[in-house]
C-alpha positions as CSV (number, residue, x, y, z in Angstrom):
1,X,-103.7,-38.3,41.6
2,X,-100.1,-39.3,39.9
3,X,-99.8,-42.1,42.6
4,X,-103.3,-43.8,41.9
5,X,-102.7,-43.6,38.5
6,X,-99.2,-45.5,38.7
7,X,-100.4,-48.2,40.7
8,X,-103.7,-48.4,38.2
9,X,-100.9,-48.5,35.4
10,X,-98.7,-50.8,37.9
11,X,-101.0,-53.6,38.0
12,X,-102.1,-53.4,34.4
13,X,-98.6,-53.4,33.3
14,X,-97.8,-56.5,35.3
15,X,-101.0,-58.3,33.9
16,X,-102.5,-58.7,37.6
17,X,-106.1,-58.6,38.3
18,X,-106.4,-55.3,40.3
19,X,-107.9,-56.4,43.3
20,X,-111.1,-54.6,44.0
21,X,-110.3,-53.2,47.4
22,X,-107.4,-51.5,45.6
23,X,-110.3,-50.4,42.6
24,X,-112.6,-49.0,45.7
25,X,-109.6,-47.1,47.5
26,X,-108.4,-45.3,44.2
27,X,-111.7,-44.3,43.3
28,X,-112.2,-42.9,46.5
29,X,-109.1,-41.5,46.5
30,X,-109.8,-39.5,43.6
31,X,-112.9,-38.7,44.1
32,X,-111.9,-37.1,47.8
33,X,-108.7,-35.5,46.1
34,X,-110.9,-33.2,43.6
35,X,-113.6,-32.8,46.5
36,X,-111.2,-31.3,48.9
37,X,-109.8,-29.4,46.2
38,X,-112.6,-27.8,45.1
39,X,-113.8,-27.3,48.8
40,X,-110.3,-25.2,49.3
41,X,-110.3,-23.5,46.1
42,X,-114.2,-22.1,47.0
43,X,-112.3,-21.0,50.6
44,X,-109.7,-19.1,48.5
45,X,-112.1,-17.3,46.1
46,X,-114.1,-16.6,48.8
47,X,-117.0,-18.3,46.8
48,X,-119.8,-19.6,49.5
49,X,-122.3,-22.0,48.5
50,X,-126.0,-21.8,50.3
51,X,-125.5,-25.5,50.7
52,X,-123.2,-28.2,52.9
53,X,-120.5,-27.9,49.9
54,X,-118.6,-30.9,51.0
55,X,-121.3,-33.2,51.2
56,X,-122.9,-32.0,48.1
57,X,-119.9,-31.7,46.4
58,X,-118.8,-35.5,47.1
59,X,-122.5,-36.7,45.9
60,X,-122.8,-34.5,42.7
61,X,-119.1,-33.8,42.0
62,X,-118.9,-34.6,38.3
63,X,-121.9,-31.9,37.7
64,X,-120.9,-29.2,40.6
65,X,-117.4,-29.6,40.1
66,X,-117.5,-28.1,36.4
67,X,-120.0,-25.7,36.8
68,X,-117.9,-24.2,39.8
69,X,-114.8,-23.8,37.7
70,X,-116.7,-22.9,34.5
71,X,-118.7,-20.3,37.0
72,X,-115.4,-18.4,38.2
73,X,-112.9,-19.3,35.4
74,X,-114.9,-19.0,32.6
75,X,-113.2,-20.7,29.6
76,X,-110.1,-20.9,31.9
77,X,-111.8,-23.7,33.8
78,X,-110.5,-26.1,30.7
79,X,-107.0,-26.3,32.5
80,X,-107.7,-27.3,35.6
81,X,-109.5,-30.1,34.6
82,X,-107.2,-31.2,32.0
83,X,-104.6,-31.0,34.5
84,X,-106.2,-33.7,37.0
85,X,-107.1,-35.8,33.8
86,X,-103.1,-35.7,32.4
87,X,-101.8,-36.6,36.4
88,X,-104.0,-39.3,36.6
89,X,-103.0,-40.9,32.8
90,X,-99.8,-39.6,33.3
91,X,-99.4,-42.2,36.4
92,X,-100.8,-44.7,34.8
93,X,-98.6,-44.7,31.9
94,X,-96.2,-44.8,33.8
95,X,-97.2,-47.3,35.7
96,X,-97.9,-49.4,33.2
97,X,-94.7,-49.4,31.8
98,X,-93.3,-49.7,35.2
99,X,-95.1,-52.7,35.3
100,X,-93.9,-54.3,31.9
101,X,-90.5,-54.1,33.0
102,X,-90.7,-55.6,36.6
103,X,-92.0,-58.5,34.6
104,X,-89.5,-58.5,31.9
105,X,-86.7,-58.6,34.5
């Protein structure tokens, strides 16, 4: 999530259109990053879904993903998904400054 997030930041920072292969891969990236996640974390609770939870989780992860943690963390469910949020602009900070000085140079 760090990496996407630098090379988001990376490309802004050096004022380069991001190409959109590179948009389509990080996206994907992230969005198969939290899926697997989640799919492992279910594993580890022993949580089991009546449903395909990969699939479904992949389609509707925005909406199942939260209700999962809020369903066995309760309130705790905030850090987790703070924590993905902060790696991802984390990495892009840091990418973007990355960025302003390979151009300054």
């Amino acid at each position: 999530m760090f990496l996407v997030g630098f090379i988001e930041g990376l490309y802004q920072g050096m004022g380069i259109g991001i190409d959109p292969n590179v948009q389509l891969w990080a996206g994907l990236t992230i969005q198969f990053g939290i899926v697997f996640w989640l799919h492992r974390d279910m594993r580890l609770r022993r949580y089991h879904p009546a449903f395909d939870s990969r699939t479904f989780l992949f389609c509707a992860w925005p909406l199942v993903g939260p209700y999962y943690l809020f369903r066995t963390r309760g309130r705790m469910a905030l850090v987790p998904m703070a924590g993905f949020v902060a790696l991802v602009v984390a990495g892009g900070v840091f990418g973007f400054f990355a960025g302003m000085i390979a151009i300054a140079s």
